[in-house]
Structures are given as C-alpha cells and as structure tokens.
Jmol script that loads the backbone (N, CA, C; Angstrom):
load data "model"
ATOM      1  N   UNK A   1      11.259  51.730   8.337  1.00  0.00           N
ATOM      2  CA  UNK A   1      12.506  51.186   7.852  1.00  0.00           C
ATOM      3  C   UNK A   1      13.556  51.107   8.961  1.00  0.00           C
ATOM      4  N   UNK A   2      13.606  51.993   9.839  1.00  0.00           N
ATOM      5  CA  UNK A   2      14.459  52.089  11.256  1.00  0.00           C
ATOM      6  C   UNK A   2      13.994  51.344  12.082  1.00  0.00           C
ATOM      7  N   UNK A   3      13.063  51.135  11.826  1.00  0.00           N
ATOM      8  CA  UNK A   3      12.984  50.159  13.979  1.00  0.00           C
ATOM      9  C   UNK A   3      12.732  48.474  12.904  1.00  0.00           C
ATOM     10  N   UNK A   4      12.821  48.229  11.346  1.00  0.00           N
ATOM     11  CA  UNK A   4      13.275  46.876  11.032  1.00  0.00           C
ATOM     12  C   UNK A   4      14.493  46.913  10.963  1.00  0.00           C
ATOM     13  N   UNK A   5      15.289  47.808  10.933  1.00  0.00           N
ATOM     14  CA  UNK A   5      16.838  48.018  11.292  1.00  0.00           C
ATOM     15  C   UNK A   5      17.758  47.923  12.154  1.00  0.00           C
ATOM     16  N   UNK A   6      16.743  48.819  13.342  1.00  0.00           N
ATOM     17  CA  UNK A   6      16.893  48.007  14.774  1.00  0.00           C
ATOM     18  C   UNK A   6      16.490  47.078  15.002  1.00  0.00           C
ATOM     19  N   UNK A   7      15.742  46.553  14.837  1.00  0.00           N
ATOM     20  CA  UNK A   7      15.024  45.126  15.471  1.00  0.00           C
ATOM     21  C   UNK A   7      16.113  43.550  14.775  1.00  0.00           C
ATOM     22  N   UNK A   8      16.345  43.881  13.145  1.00  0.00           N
ATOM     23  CA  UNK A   8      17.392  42.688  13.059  1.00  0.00           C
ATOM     24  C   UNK A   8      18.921  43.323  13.572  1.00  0.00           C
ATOM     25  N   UNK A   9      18.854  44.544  14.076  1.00  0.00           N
ATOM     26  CA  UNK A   9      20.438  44.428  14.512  1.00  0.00           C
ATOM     27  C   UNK A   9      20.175  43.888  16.254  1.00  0.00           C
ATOM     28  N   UNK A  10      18.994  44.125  16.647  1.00  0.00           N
ATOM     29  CA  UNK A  10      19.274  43.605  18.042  1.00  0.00           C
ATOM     30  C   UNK A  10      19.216  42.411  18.467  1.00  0.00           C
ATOM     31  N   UNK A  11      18.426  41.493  16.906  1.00  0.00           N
ATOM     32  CA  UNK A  11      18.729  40.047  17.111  1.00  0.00           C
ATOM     33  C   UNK A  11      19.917  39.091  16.870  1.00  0.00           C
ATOM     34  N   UNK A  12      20.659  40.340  15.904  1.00  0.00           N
ATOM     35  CA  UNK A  12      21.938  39.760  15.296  1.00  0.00           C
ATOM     36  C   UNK A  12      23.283  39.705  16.864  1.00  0.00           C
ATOM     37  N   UNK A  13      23.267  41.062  17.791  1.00  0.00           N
ATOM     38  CA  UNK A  13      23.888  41.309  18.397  1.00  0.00           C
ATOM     39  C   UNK A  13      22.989  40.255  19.304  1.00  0.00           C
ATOM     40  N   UNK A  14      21.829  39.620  19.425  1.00  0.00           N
ATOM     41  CA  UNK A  14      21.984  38.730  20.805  1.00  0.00           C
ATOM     42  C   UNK A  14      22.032  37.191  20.648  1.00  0.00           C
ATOM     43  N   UNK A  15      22.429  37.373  19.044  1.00  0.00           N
ATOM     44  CA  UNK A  15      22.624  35.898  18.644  1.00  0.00           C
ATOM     45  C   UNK A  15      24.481  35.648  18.681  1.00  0.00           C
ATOM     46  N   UNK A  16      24.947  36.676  18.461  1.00  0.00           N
ATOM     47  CA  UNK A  16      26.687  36.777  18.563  1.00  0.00           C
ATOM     48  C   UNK A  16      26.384  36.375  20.235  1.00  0.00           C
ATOM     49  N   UNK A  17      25.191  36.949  21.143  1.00  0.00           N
ATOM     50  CA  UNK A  17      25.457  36.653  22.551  1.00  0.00           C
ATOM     51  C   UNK A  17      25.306  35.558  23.225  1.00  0.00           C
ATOM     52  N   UNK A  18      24.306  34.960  22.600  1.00  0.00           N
ATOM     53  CA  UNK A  18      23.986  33.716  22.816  1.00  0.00           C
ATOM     54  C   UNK A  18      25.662  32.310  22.438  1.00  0.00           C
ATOM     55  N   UNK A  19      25.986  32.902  21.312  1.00  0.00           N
ATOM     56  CA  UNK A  19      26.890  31.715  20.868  1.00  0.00           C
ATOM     57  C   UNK A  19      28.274  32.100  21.693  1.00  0.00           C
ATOM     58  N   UNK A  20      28.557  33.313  22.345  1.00  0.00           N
ATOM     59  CA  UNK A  20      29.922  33.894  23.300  1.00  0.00           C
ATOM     60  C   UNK A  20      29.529  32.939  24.192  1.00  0.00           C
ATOM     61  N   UNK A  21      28.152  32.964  24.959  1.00  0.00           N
ATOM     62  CA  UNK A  21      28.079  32.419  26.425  1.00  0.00           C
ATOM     63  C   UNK A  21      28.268  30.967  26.531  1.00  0.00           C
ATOM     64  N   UNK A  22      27.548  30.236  24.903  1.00  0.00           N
ATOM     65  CA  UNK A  22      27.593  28.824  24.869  1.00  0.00           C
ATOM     66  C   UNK A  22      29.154  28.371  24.464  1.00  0.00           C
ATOM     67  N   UNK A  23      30.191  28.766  23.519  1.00  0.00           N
ATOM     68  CA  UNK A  23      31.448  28.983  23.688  1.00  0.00           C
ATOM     69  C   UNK A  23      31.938  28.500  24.603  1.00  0.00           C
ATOM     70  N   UNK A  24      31.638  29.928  25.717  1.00  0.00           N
ATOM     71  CA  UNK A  24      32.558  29.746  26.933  1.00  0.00           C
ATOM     72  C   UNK A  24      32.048  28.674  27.924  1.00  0.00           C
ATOM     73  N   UNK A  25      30.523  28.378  27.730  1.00  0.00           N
ATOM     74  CA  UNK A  25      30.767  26.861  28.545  1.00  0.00           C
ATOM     75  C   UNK A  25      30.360  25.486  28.199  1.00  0.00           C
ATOM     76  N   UNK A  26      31.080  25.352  26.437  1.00  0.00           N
ATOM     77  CA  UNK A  26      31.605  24.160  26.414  1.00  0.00           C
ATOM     78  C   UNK A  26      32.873  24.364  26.650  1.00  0.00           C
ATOM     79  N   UNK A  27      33.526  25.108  26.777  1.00  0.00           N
ATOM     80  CA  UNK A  27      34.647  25.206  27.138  1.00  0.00           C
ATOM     81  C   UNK A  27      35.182  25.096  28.692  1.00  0.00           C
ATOM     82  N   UNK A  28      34.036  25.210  29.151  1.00  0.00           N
ATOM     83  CA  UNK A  28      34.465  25.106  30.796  1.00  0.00           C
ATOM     84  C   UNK A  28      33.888  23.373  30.811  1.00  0.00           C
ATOM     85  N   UNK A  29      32.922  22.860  30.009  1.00  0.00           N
ATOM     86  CA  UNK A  29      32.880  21.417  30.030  1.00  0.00           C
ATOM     87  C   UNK A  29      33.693  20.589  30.042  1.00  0.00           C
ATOM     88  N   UNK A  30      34.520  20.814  28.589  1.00  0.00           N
ATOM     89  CA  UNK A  30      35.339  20.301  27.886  1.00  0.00           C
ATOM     90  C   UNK A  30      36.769  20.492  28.940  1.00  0.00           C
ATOM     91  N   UNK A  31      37.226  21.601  29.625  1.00  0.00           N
ATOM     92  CA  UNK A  31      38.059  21.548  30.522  1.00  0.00           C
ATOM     93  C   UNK A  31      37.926  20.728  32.000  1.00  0.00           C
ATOM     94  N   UNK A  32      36.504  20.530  32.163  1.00  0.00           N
ATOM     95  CA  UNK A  32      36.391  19.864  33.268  1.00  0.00           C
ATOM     96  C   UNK A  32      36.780  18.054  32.840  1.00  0.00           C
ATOM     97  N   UNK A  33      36.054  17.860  31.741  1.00  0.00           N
ATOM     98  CA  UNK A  33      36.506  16.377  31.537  1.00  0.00           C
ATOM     99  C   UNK A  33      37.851  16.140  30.811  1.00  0.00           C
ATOM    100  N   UNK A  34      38.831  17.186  30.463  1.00  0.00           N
ATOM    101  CA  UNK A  34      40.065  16.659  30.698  1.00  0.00           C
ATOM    102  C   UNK A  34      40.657  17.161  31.770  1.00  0.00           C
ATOM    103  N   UNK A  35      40.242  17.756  32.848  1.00  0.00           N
ATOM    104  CA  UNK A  35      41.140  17.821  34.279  1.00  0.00           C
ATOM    105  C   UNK A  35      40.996  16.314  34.786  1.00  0.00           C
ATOM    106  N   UNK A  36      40.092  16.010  34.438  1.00  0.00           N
ATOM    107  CA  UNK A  36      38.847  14.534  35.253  1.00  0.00           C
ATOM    108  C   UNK A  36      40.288  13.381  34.377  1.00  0.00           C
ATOM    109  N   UNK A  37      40.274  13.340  33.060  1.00  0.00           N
ATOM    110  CA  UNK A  37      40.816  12.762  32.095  1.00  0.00           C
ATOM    111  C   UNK A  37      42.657  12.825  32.636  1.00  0.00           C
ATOM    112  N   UNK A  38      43.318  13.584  32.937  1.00  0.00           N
ATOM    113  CA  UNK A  38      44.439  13.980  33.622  1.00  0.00           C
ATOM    114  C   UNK A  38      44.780  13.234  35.174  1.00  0.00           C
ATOM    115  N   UNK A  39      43.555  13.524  35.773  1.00  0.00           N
ATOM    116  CA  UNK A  39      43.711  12.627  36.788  1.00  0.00           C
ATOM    117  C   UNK A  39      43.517  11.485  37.253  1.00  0.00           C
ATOM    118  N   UNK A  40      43.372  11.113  36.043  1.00  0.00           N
ATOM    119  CA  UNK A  40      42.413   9.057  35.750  1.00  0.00           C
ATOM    120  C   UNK A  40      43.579   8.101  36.113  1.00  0.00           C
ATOM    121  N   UNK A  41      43.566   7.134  36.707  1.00  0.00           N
ATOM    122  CA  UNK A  41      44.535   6.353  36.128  1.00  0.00           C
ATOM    123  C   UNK A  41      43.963   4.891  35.349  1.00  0.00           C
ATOM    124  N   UNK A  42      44.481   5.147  34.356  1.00  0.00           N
ATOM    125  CA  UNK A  42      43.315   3.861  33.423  1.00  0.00           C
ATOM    126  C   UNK A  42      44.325   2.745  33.091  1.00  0.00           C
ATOM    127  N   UNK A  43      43.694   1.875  33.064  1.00  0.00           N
ATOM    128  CA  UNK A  43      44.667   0.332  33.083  1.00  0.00           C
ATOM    129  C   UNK A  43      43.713  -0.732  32.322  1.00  0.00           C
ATOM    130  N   UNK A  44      43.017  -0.983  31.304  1.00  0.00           N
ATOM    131  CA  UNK A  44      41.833  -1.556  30.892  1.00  0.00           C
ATOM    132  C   UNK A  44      41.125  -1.556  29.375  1.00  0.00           C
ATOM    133  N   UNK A  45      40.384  -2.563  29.094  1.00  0.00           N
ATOM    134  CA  UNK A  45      40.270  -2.924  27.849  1.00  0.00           C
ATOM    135  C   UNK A  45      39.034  -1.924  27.289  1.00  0.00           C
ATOM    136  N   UNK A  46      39.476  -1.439  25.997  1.00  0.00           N
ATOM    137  CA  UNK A  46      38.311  -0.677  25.262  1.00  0.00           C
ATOM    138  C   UNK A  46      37.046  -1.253  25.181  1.00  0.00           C
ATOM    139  N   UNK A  47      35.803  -0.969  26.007  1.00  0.00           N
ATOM    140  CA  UNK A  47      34.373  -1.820  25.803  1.00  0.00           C
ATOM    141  C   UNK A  47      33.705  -0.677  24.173  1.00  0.00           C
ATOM    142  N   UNK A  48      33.929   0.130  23.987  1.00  0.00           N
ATOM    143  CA  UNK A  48      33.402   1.593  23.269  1.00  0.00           C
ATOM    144  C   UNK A  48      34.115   2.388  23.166  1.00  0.00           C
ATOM    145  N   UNK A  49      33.961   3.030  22.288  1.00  0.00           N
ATOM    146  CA  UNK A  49      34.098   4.615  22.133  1.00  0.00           C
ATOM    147  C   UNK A  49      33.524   5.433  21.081  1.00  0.00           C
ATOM    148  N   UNK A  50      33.897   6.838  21.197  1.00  0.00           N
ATOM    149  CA  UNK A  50      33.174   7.559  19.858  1.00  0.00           C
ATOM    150  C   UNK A  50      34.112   8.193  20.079  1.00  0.00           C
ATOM    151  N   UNK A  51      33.836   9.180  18.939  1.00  0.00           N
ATOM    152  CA  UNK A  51      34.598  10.376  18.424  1.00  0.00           C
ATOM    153  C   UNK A  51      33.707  11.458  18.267  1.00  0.00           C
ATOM    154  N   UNK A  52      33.724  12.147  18.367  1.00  0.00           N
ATOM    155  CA  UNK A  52      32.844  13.750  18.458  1.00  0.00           C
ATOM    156  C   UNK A  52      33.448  14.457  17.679  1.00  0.00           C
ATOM    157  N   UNK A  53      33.236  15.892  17.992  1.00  0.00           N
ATOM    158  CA  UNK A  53      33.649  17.007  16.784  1.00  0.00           C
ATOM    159  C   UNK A  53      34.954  17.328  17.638  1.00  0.00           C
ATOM    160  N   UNK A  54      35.116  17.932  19.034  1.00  0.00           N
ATOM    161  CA  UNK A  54      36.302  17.916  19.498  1.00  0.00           C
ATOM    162  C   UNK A  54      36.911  16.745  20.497  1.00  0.00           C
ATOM    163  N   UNK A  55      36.053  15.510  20.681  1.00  0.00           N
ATOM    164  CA  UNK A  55      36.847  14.977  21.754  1.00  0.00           C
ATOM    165  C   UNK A  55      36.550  13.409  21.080  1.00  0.00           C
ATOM    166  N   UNK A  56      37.311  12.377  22.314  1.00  0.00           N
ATOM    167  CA  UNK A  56      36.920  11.249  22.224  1.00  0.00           C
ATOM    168  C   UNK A  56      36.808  10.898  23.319  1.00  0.00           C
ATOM    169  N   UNK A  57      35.258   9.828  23.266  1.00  0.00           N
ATOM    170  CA  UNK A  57      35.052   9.131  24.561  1.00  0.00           C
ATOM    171  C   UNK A  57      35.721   7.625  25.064  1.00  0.00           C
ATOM    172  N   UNK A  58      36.151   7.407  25.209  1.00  0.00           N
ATOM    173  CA  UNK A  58      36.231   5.980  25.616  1.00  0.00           C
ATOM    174  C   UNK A  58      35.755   5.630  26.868  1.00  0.00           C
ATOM    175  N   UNK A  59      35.063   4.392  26.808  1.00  0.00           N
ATOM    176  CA  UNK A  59      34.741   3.330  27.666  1.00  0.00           C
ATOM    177  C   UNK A  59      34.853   2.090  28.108  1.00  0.00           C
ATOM    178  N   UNK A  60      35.638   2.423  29.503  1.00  0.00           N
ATOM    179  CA  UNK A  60      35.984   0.824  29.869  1.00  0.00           C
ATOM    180  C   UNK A  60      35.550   0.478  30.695  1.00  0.00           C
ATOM    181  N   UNK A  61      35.911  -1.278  31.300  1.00  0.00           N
ATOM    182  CA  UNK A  61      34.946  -1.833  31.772  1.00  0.00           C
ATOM    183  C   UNK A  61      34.974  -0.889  33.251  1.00  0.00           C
ATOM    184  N   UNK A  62      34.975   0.089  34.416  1.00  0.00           N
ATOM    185  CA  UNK A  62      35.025   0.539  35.155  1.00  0.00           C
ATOM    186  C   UNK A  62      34.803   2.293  35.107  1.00  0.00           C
ATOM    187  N   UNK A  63      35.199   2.883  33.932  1.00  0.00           N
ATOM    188  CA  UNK A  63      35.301   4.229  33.901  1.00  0.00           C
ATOM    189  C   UNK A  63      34.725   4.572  32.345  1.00  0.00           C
ATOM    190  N   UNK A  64      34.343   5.740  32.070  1.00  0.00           N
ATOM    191  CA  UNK A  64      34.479   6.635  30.960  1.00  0.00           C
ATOM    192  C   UNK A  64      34.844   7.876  31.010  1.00  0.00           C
ATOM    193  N   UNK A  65      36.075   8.118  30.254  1.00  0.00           N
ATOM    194  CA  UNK A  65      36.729   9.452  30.177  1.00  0.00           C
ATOM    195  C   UNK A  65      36.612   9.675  28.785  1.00  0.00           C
ATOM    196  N   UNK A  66      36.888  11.279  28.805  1.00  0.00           N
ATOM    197  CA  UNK A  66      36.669  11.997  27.309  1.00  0.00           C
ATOM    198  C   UNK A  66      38.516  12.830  27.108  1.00  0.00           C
ATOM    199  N   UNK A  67      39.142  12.660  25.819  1.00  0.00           N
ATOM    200  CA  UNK A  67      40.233  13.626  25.794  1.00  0.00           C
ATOM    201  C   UNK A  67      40.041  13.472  24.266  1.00  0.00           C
ATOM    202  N   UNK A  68      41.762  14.514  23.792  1.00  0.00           N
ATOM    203  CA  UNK A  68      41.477  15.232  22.521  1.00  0.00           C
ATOM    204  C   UNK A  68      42.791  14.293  22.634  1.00  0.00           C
ATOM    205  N   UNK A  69      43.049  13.376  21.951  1.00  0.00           N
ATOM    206  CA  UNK A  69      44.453  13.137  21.523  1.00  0.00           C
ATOM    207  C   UNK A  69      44.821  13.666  20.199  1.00  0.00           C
ATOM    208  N   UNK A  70      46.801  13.784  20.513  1.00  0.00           N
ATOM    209  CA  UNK A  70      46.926  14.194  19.503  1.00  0.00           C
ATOM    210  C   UNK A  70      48.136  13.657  18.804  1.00  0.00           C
ATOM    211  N   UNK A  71      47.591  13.517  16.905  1.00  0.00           N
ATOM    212  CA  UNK A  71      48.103  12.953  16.059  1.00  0.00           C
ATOM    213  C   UNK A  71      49.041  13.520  15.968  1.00  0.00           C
ATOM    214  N   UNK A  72      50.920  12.269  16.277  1.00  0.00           N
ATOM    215  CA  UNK A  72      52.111  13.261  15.815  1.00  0.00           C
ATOM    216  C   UNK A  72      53.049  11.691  15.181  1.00  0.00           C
ATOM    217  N   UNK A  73      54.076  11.919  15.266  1.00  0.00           N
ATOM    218  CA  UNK A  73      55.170  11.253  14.680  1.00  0.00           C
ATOM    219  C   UNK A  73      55.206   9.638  15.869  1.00  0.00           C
ATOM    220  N   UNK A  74      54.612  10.894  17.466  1.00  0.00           N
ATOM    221  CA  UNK A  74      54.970   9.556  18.384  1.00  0.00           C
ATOM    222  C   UNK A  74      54.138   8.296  18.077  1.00  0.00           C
ATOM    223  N   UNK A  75      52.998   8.398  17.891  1.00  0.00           N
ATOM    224  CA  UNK A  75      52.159   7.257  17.218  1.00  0.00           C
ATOM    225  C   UNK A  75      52.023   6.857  15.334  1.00  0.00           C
ATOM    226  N   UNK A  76      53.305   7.417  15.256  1.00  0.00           N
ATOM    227  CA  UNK A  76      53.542   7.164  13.402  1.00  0.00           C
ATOM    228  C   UNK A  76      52.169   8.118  12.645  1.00  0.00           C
ATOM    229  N   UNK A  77      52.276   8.924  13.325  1.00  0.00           N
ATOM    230  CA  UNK A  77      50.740   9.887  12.736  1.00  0.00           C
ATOM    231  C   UNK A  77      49.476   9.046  12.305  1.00  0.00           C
ATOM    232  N   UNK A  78      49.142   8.064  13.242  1.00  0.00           N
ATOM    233  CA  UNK A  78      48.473   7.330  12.866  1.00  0.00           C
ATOM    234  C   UNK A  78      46.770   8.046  14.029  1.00  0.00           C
ATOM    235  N   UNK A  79      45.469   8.242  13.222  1.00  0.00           N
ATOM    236  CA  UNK A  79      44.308   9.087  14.125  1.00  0.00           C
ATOM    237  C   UNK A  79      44.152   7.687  14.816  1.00  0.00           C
ATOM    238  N   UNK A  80      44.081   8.529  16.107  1.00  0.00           N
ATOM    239  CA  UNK A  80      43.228   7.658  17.541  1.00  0.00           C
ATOM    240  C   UNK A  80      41.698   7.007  17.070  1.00  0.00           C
ATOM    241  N   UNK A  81      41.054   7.836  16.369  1.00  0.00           N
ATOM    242  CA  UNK A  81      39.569   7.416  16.069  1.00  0.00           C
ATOM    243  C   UNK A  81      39.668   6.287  14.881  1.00  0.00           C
ATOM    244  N   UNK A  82      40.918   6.080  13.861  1.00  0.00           N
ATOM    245  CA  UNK A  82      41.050   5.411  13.511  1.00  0.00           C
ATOM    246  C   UNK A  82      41.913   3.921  13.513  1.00  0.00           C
ATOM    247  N   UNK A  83      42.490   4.383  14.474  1.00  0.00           N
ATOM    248  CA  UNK A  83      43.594   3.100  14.814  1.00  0.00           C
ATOM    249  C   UNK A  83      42.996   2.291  15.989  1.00  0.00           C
ATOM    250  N   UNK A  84      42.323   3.373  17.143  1.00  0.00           N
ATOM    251  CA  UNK A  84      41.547   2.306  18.161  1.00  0.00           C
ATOM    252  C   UNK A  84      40.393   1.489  17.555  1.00  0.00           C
ATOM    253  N   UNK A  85      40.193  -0.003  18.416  1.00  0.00           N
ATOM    254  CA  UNK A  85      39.433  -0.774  18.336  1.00  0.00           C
ATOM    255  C   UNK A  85      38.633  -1.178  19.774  1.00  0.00           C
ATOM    256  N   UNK A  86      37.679  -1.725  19.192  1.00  0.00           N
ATOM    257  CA  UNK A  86      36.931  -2.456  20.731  1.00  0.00           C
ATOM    258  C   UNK A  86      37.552  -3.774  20.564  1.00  0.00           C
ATOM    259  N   UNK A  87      38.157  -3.640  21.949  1.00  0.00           N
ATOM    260  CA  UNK A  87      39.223  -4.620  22.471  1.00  0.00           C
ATOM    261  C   UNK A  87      40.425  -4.661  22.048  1.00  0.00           C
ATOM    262  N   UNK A  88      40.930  -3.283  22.296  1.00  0.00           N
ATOM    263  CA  UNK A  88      42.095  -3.090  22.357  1.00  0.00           C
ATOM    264  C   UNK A  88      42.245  -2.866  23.422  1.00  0.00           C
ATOM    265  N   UNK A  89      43.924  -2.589  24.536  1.00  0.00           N
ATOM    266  CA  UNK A  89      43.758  -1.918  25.929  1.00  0.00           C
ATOM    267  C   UNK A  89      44.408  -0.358  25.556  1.00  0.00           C
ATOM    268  N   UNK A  90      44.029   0.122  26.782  1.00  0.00           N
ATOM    269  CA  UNK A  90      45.012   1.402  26.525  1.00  0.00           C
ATOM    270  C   UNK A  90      45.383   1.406  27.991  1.00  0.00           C
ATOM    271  N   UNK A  91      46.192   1.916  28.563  1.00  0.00           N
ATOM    272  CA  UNK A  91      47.254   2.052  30.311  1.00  0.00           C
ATOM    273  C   UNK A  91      47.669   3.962  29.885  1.00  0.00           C
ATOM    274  N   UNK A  92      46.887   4.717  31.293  1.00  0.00           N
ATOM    275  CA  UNK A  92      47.280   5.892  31.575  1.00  0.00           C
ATOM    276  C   UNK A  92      47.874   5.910  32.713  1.00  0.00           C
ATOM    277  N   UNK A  93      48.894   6.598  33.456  1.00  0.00           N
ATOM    278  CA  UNK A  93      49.007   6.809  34.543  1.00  0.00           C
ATOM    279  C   UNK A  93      48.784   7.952  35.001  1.00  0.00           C
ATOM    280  N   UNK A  94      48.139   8.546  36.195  1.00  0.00           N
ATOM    281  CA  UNK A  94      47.432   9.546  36.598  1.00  0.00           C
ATOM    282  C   UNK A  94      48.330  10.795  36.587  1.00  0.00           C
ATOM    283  N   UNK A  95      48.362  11.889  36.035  1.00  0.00           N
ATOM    284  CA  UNK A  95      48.954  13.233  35.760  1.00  0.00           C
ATOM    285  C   UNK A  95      49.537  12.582  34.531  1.00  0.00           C
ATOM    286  N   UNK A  96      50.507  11.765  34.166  1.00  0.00           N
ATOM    287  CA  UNK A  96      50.976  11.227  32.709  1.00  0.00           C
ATOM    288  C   UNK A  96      50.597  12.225  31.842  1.00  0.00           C
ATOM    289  N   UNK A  97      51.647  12.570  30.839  1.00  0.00           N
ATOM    290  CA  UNK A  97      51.163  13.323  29.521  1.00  0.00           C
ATOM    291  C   UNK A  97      50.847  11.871  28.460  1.00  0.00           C
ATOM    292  N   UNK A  98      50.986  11.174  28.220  1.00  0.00           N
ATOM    293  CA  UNK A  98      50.819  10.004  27.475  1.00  0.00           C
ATOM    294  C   UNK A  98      50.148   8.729  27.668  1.00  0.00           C
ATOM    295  N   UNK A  99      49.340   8.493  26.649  1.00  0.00           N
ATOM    296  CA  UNK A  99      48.174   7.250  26.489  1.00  0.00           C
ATOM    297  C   UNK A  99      48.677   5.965  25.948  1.00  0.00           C
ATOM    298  N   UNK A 100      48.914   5.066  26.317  1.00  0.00           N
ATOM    299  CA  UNK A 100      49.515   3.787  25.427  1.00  0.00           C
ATOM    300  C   UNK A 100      48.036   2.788  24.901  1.00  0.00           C
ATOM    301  N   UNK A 101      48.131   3.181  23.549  1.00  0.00           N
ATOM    302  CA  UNK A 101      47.415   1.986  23.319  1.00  0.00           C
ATOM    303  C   UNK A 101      47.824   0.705  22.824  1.00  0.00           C
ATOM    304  N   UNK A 102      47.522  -0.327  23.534  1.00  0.00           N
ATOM    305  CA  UNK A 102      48.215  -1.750  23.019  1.00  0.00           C
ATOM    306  C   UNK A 102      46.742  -2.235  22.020  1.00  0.00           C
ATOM    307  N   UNK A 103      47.217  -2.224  20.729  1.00  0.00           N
ATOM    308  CA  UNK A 103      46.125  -3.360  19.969  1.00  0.00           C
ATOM    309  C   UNK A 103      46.128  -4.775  20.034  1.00  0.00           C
ATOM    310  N   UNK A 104      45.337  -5.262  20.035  1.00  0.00           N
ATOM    311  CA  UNK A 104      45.238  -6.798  20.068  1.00  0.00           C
ATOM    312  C   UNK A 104      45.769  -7.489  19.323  1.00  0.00           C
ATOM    313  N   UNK A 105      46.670  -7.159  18.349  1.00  0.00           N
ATOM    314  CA  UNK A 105      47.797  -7.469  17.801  1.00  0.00           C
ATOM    315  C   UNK A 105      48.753  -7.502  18.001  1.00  0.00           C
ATOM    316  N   UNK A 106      49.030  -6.606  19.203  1.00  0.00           N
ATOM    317  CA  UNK A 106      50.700  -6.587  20.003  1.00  0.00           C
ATOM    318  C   UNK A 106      51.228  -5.384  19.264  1.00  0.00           C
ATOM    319  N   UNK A 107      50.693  -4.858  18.334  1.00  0.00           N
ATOM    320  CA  UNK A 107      51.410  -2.979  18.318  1.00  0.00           C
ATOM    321  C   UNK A 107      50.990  -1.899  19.538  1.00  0.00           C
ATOM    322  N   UNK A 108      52.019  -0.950  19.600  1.00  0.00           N
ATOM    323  CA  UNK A 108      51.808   0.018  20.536  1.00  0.00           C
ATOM    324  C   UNK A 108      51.895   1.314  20.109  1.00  0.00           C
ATOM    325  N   UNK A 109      50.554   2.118  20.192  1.00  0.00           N
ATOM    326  CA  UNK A 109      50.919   3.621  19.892  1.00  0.00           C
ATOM    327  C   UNK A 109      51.137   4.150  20.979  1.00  0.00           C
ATOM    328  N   UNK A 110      51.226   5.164  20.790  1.00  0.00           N
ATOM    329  CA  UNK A 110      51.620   6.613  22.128  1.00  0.00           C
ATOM    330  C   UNK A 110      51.001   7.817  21.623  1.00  0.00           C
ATOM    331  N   UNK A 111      49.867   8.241  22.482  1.00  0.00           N
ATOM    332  CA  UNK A 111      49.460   9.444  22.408  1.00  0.00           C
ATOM    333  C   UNK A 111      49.059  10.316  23.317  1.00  0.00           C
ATOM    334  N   UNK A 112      49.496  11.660  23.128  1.00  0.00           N
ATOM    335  CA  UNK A 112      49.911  12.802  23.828  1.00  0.00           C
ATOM    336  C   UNK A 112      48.247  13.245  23.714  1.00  0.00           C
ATOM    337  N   UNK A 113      48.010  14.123  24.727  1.00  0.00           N
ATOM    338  CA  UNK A 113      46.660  14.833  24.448  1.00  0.00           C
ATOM    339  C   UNK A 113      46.341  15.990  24.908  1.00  0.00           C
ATOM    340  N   UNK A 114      45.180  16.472  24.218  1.00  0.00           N
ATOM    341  CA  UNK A 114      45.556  18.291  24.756  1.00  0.00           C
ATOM    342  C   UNK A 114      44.954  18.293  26.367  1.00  0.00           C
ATOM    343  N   UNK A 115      45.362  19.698  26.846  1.00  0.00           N
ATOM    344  CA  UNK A 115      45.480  19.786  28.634  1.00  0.00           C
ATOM    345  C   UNK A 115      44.198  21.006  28.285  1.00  0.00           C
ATOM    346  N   UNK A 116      43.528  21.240  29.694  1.00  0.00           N
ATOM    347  CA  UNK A 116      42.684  22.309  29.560  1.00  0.00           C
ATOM    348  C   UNK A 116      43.083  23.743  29.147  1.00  0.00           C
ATOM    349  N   UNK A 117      44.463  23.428  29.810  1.00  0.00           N
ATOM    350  CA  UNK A 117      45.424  25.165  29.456  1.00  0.00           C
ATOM    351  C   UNK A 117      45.204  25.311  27.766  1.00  0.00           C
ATOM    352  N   UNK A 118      45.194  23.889  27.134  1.00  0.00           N
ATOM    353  CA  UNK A 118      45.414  24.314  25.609  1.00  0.00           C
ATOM    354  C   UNK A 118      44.187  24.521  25.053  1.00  0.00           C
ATOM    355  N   UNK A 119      43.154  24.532  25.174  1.00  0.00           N
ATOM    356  CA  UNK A 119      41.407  25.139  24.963  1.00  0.00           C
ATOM    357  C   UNK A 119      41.651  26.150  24.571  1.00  0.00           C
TER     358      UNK A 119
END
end "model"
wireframe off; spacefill off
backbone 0.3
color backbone group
C-alpha cells in the first residue's frame, strides 16, 4: 500500500515538474517574439493571421510577427481577432506602444499590446 503511495506521489510531484519547466519556457518564447514584435517596424497589408490561446500571428507580405493585443476603449473595445481582416493594413513603428489598424473601409483602430515585462 506504501510504495503505491509513493510511486503516484512521485509521479504527481514530477508531473507539477514537468508543467513548471514547460511554463517557464513558453514564457521565455512568448517573450522572445514580443521583444522581436517591439522592435518590428511594420508598414503593410494583412496576407493572414490566426489567433492562438495567448497570442496573435499576423502575416505580411515581408514579415510575420506574433503579439497579445489589447482590447480597451482606444479601439472602441472592439477584439483584434475579430475586427482584423485579410486585407486590411496595419503601420507599427519600431519601439511604438501602438498598432494602427486601417480596414479597407477607411476605419482606424488603435491597439496597445502586452510587453514581455507583462508575462
């Protein structure tokens, strides 16, 4: 009865270990492609994108960067995953806290996005 006691506590404690280590490096991922994302300067039309569980990719005709934008008042609380289109543009300027997306309609949102510090 003791060593099946030990045996699921030592799988339980190396499964908490397994998911600490993987944690900490999507988290060092996820910080690398918004340092990458921070220092972009993007000027160019949406070919793609997705949405993931924490990020979004976009792809244009020259680059693909990944960030977390975020839904506030500045873009009329309107979601990035739902308001962007393919062939819309969006214009970053490099360090910039803010994303402009122009839709092909001639509206403009503004969105702010999280920094690696905020992970």
């Amino acid at each position: 009865m003791t060593k099946k006691i030990l045996f699921f506590g030592i799988v339980i404690f190396m499964l908490f270990l397994f998911n600490y280590f993987m944690e900490n490096r999507m988290n060092k991922i996820h910080a690398d492609r918004l340092n990458d994302f921070n220092r972009s300067d993007l000027n160019g039309i949406i070919l793609d994108f997705s949405t993931n569980r924490r990020d979004t990719e976009i792809k244009l005709d020259n680059d693909t960067v990944n960030f977390f934008p975020v839904t506030s008042s500045l873009n009329n609380n309107n979601i990035f995953g739902f308001t962007a289109k393919k062939g819309d543009s969006i214009i970053k300027k490099a360090f910039n806290d803010t994303l402009i997306l122009k839709k092909s309609n001639g509206e403009i949102f503004k969105y702010t996005f999280l920094k690696s510090s905020d992970l």
